[in-house]
Backbone bond lengths (Angstrom), bond angles and torsions (degrees), N, CA, C in turn:
res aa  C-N    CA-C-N  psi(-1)  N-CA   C-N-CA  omega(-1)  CA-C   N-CA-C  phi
1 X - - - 1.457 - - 1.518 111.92 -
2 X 0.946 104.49 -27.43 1.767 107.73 -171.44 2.025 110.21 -94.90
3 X 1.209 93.14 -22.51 2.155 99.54 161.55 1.686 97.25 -76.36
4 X 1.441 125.98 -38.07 1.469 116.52 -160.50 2.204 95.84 -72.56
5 X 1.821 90.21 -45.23 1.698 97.75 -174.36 2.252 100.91 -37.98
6 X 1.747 74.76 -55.72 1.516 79.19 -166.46 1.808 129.67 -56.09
7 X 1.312 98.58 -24.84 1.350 115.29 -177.68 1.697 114.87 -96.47
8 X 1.567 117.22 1.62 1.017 123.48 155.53 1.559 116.20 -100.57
9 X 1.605 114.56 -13.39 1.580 87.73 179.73 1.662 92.43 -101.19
10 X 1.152 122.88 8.73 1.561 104.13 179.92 1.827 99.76 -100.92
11 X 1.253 119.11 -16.46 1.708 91.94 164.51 1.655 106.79 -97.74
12 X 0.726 116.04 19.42 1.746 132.66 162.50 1.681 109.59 -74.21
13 X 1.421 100.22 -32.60 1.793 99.14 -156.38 1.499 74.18 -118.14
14 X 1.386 147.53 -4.84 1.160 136.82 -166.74 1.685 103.69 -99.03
15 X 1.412 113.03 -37.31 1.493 146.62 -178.84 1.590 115.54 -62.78
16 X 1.107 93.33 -76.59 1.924 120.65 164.49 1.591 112.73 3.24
17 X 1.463 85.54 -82.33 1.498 102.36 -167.10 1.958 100.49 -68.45
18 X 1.410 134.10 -18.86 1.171 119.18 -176.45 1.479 114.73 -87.56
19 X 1.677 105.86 -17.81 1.303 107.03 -175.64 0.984 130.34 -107.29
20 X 1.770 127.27 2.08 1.269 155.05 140.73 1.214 96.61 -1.95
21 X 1.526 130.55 -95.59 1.475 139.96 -164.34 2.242 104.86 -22.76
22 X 1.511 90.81 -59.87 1.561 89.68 -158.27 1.633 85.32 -71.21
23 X 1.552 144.68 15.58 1.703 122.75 175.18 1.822 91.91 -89.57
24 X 1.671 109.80 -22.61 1.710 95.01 -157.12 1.405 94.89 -70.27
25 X 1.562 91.77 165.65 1.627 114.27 -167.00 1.593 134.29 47.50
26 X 1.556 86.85 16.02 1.643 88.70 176.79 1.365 128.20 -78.71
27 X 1.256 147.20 117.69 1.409 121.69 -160.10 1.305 121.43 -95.27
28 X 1.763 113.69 135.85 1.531 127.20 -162.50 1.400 93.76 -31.06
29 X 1.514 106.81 141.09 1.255 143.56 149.56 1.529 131.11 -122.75
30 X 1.575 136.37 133.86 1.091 125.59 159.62 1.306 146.66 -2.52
31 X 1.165 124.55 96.62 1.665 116.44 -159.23 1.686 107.25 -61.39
32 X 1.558 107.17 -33.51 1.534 100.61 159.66 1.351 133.15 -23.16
33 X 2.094 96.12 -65.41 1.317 105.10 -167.99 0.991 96.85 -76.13
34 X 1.522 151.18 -41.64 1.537 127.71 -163.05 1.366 114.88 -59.06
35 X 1.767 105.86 -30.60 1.742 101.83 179.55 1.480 108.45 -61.98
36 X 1.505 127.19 -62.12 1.106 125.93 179.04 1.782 118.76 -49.61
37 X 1.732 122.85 -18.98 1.408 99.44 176.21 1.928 115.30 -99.88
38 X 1.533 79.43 -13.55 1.832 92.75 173.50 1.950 110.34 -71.08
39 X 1.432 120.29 -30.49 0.803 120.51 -151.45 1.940 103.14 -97.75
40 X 1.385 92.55 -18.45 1.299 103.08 -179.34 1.729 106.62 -87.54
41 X 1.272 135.19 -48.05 1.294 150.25 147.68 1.333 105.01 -10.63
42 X 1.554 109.58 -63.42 1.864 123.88 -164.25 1.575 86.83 -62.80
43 X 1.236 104.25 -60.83 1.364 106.59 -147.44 1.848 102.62 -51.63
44 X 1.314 123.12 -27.21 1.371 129.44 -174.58 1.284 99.66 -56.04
45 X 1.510 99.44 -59.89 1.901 105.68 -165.45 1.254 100.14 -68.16
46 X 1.508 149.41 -24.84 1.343 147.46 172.58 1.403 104.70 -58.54
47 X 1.512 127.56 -56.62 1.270 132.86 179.62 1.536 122.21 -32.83
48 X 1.471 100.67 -66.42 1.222 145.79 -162.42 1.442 101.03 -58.26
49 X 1.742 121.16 -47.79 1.563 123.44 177.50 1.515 111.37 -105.72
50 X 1.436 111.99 -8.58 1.667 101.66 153.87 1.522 111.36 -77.66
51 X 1.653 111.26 -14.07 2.158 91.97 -171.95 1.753 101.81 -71.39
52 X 1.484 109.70 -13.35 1.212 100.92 -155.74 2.040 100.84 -90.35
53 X 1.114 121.42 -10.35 1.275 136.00 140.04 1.231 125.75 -43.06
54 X 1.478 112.90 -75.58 2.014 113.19 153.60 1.219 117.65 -27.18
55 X 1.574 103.13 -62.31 1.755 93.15 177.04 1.126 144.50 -43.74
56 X 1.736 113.01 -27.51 1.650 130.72 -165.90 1.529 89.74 -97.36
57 X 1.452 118.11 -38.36 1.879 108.00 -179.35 1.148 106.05 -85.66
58 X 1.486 141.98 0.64 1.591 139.66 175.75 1.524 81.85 -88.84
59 X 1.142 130.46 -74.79 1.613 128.81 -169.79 1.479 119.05 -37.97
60 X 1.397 100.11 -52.32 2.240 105.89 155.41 1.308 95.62 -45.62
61 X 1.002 116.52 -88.99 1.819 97.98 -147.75 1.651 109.58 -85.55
62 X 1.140 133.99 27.75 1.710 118.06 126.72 1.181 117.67 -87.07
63 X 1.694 124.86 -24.23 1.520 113.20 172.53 1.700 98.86 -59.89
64 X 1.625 117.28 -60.45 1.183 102.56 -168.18 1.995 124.16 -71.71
65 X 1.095 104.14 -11.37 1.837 105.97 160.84 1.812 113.19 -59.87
66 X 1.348 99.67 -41.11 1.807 102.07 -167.68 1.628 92.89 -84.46
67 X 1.083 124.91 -16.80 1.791 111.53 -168.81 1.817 93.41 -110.25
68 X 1.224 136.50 25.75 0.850 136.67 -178.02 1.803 116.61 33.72
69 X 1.485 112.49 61.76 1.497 133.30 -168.89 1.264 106.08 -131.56
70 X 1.556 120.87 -3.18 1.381 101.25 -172.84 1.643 121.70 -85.84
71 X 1.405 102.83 14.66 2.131 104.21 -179.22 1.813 97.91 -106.33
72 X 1.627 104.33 -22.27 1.571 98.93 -162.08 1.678 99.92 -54.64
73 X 1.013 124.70 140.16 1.519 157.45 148.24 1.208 98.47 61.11
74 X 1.788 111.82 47.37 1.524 122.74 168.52 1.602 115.32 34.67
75 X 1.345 103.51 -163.87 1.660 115.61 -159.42 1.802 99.06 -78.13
76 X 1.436 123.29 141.59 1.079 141.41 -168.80 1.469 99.60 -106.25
77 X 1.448 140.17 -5.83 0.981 130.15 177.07 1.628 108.87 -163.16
78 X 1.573 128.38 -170.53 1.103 147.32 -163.12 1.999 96.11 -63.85
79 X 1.261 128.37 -9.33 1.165 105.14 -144.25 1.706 70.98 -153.50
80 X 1.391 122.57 147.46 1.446 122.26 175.33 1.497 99.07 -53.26
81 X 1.123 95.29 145.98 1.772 103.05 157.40 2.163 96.45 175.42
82 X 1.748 85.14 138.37 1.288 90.95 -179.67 1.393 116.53 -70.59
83 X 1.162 119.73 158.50 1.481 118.08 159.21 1.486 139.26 -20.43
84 X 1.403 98.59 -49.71 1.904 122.26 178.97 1.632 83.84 -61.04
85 X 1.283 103.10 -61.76 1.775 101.77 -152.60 1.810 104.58 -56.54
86 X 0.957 122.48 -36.95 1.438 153.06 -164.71 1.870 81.50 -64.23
87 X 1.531 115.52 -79.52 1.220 114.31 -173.23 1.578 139.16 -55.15
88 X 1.937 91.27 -25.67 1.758 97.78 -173.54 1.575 92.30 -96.65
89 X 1.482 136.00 -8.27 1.538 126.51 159.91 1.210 117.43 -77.46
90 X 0.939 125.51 -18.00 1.749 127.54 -179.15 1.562 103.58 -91.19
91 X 1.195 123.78 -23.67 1.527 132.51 -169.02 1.657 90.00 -86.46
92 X 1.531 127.93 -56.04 0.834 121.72 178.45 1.899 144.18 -94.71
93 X 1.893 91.99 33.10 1.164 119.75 174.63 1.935 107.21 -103.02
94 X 2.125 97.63 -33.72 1.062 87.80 -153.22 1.799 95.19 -96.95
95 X 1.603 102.53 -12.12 1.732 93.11 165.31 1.861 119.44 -81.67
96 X 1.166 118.39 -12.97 1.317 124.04 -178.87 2.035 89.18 -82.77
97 X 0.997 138.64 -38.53 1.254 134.74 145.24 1.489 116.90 -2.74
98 X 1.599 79.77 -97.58 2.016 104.67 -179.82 1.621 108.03 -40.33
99 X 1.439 100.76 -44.05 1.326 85.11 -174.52 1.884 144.60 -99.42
100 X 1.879 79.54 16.48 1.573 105.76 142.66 1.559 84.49 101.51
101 X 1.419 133.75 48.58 1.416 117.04 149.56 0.712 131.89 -51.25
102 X 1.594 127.32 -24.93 1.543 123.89 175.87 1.304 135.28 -71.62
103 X 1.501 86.72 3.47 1.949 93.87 -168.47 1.513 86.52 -106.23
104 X 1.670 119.61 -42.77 1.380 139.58 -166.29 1.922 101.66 -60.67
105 X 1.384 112.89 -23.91 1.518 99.37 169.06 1.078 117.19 -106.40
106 X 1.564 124.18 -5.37 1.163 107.04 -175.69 1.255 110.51 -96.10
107 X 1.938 124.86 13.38 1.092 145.25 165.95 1.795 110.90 -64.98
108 X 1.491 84.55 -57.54 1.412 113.45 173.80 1.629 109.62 -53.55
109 X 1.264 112.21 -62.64 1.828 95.85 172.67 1.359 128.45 -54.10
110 X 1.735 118.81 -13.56 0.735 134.06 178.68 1.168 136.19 -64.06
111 X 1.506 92.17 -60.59 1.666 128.58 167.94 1.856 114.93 -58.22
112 X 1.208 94.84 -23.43 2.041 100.68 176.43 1.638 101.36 -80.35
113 X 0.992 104.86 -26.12 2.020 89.82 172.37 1.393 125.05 -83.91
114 X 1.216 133.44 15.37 1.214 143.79 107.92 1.022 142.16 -48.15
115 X 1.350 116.66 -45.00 1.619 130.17 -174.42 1.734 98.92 -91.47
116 X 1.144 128.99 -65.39 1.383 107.48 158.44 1.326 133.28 -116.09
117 X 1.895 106.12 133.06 1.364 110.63 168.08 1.233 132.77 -11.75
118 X 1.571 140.20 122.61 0.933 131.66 -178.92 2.117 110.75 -68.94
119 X 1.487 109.85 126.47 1.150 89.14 -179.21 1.732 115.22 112.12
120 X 1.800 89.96 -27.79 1.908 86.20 -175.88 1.736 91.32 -112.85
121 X 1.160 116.33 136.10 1.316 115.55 172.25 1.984 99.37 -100.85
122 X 1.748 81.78 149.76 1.506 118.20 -167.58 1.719 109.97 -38.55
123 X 1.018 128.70 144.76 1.498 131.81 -177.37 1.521 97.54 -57.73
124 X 1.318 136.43 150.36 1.294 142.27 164.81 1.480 106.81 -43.17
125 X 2.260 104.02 -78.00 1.449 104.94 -166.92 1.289 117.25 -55.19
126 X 1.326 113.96 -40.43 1.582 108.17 155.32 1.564 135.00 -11.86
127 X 0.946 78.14 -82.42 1.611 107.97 176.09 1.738 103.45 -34.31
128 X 1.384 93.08 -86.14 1.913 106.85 -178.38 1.508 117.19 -41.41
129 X 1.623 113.11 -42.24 1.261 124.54 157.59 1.754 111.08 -38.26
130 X 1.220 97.27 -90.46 1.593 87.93 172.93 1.403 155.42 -38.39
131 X 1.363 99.25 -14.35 1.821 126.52 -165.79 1.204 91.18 -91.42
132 X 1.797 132.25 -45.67 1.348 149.37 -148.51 1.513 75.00 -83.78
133 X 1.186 134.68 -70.56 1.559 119.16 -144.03 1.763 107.01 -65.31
134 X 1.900 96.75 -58.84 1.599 104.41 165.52 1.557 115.77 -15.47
135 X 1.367 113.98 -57.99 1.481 113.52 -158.04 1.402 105.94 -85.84
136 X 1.317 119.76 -24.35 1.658 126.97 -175.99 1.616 103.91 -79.45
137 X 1.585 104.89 -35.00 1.351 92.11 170.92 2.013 124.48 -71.75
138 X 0.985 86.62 -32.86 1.729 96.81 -169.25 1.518 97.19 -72.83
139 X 1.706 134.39 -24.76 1.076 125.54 162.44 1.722 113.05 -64.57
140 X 1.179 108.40 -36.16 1.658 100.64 -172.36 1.482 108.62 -80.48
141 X 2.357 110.14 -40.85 2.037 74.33 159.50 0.843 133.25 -81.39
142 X 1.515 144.21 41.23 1.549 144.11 176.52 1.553 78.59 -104.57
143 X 1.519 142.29 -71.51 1.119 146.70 -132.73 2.095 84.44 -69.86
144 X 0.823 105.83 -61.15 1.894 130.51 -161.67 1.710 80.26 -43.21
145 X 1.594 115.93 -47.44 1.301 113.82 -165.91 1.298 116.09 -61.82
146 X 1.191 112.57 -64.28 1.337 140.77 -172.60 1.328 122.54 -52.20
147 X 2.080 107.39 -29.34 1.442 120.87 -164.16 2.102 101.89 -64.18
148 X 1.054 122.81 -34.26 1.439 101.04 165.59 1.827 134.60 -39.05
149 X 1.632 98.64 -51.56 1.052 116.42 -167.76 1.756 104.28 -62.18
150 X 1.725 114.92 -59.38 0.843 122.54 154.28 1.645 145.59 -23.19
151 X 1.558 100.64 -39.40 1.083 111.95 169.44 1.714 112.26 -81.76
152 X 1.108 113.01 -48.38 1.477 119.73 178.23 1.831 110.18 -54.00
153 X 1.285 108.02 -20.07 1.511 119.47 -178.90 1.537 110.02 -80.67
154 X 1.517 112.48 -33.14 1.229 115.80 178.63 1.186 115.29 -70.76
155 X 1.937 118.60 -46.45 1.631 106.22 -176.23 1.514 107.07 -73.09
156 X 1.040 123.30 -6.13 1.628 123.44 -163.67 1.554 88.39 -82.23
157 X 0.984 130.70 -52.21 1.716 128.11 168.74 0.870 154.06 -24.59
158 X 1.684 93.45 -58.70 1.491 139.01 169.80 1.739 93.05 -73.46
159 X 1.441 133.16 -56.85 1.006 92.43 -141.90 1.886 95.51 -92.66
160 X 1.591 96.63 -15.08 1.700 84.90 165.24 1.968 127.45 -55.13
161 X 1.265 118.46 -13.69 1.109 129.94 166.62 1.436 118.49 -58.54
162 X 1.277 111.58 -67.85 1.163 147.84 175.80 1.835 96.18 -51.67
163 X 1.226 137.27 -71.90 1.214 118.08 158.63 1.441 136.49 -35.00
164 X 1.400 114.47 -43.73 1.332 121.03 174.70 1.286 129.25 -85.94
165 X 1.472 116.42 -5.82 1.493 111.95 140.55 1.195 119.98 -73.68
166 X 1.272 148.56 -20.04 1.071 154.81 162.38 1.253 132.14 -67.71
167 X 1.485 103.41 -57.55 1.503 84.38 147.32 1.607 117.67 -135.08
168 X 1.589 105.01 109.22 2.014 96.31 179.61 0.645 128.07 -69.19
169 X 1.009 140.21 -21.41 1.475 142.91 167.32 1.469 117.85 -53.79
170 X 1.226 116.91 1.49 1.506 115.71 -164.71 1.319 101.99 -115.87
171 X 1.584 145.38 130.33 1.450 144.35 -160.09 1.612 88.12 -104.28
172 X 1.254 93.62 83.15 1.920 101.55 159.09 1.351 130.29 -67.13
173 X 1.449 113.90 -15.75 1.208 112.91 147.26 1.201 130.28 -45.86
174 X 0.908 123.40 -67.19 1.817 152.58 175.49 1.424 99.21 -38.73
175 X 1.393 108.73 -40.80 1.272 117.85 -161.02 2.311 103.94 -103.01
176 X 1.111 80.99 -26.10 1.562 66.56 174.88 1.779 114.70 -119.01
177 X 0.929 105.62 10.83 1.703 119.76 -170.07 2.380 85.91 -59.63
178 X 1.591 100.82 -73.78 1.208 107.18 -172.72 1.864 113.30 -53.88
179 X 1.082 125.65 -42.57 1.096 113.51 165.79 1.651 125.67 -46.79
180 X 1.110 115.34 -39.00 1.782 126.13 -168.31 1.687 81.89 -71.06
181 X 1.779 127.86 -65.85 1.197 125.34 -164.22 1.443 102.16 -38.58
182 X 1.637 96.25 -79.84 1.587 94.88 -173.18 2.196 133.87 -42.55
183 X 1.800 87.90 -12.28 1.749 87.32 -179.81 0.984 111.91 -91.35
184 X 1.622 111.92 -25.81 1.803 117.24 -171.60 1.947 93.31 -75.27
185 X 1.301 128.91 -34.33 1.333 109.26 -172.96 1.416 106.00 -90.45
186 X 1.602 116.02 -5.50 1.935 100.24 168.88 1.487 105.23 -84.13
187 X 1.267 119.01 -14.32 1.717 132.17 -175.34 1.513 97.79 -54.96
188 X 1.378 108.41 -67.44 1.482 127.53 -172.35 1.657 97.19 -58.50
189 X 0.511 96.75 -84.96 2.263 102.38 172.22 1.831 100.19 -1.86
190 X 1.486 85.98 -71.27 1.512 118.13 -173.72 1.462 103.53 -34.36
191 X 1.929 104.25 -69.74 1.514 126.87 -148.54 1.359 112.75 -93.88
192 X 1.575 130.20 -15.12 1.483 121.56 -129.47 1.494 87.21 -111.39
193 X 1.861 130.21 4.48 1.847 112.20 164.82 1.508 84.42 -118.97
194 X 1.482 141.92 30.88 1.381 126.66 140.94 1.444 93.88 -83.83
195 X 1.435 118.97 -67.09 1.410 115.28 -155.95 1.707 104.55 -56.78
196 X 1.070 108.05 -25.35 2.198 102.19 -171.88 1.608 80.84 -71.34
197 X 0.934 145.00 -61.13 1.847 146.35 -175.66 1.174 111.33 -39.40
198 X 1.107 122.20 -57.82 1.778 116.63 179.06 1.825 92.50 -69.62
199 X 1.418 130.21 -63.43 1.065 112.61 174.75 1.362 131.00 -11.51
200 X 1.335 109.89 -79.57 1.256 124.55 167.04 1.449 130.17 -39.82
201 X 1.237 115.90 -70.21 1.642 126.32 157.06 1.823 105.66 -24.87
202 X 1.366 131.10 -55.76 1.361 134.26 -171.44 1.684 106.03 -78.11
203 X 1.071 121.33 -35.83 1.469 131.67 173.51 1.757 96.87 -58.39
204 X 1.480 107.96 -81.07 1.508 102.13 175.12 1.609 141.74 -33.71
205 X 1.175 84.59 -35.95 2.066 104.05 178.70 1.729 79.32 -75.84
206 X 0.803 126.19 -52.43 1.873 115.65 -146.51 2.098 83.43 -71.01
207 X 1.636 129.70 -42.99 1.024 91.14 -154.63 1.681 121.24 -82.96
208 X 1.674 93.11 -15.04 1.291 121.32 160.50 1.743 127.80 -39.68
209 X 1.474 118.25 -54.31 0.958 140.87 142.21 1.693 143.49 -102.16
210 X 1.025 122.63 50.89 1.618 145.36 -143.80 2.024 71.20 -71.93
211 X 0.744 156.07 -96.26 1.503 137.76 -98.42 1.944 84.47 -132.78
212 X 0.887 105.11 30.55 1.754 106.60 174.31 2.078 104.03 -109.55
213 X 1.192 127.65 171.06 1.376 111.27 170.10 1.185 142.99 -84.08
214 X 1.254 117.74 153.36 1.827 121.51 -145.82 1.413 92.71 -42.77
């Protein structure tokens, strides 16, 4: 609580001075209401770059459900999440880092005092409109992400089937359990600085254009 205190009053004092211009001539309003229309505003743009977080740990754990990875080295945090998911969110906390989100939102808080009046909170249908797409999108890049892993899960299935009619007697489990382990973690090897790249690329467009369409 006291990194969040701190990291809210320093893009406060970072903010301030850029957004001065759009406060002149505004006429007094309720300090109430400004909390409630400032707070509702934040909370959009908070939404909006935490879904894209969900997305990279929804994409971990269907890569790791289809590669049979999702028990290895249990939950990585407060909330289940497999390992994979655990690793490609931290990869893509600490390259959205490097590549200067912190300057990139406080652009973004910036850029909303233009777009809305200080003081008028956001149209409803608006609003719901937008949340609906936000979230449909961040489901499809987790899915967009994930669709390798997924796919590699399907022939691994198929073709263990396809063996075990052939021959039953043979415990293809036994026999293909370690292969899936070992492909789902060369997958990730393989996949996990394409997938931080599209990550990234979709993070950027969103902060670039936050309230334009997915």
């Amino acid at each position: 609580m006291r990194i969040k205190l701190a990291l809210a009053l320093a893009f406060t004092a970072i903010c301030a001075p850029a957004v001065a211009p759009y406060l002149m001539g505004q006429p007094d309003s309720d300090f109430a209401w400004l909390a409630v229309t400032e707070t509702a505003i934040g909370l959009m743009i908070g939404i909006g770059v935490r879904l894209f977080l969900l997305a990279m740990q929804t994409a971990g754990s269907i890569a790791a459900q289809a590669t049979s990875l999702s028990q290895i080295l249990g939950a990585a945090g407060v909330t289940p999440l497999p390992a994979m998911g655990h690793v490609l969110a931290l990869g893509a906390i600490t390259l959205a880092m490097i590549m200067g989100l912190h300057v990139r939102v406080a652009e973004l808080v910036i850029t909303t005092y233009g777009i809305f009046p200080v003081g008028d909170l956001p149209g409803s249908a608006g609003v719901s409109q937008w949340g609906v797409a936000q979230v449909a999108r961040a489901f499809s890049l987790a899915f967009t992400l994930a669709a390798p892993f997924v796919i590699v899960s399907v022939l691994y299935n198929l073709t263990l089937g396809i063996i075990n009619r052939a021959m039953p007697q043979m415990m293809v489990v036994f026999v293909g359990a370690p292969v899936i382990t070992a492909g789902g973690l060369f997958l990730l090897f393989l996949l996990a600085p394409s997938m931080l790249g599209l990550w990234m690329t979709a993070l950027q467009h969103f902060i670039i254009n936050p309230f334009g369409p997915p």
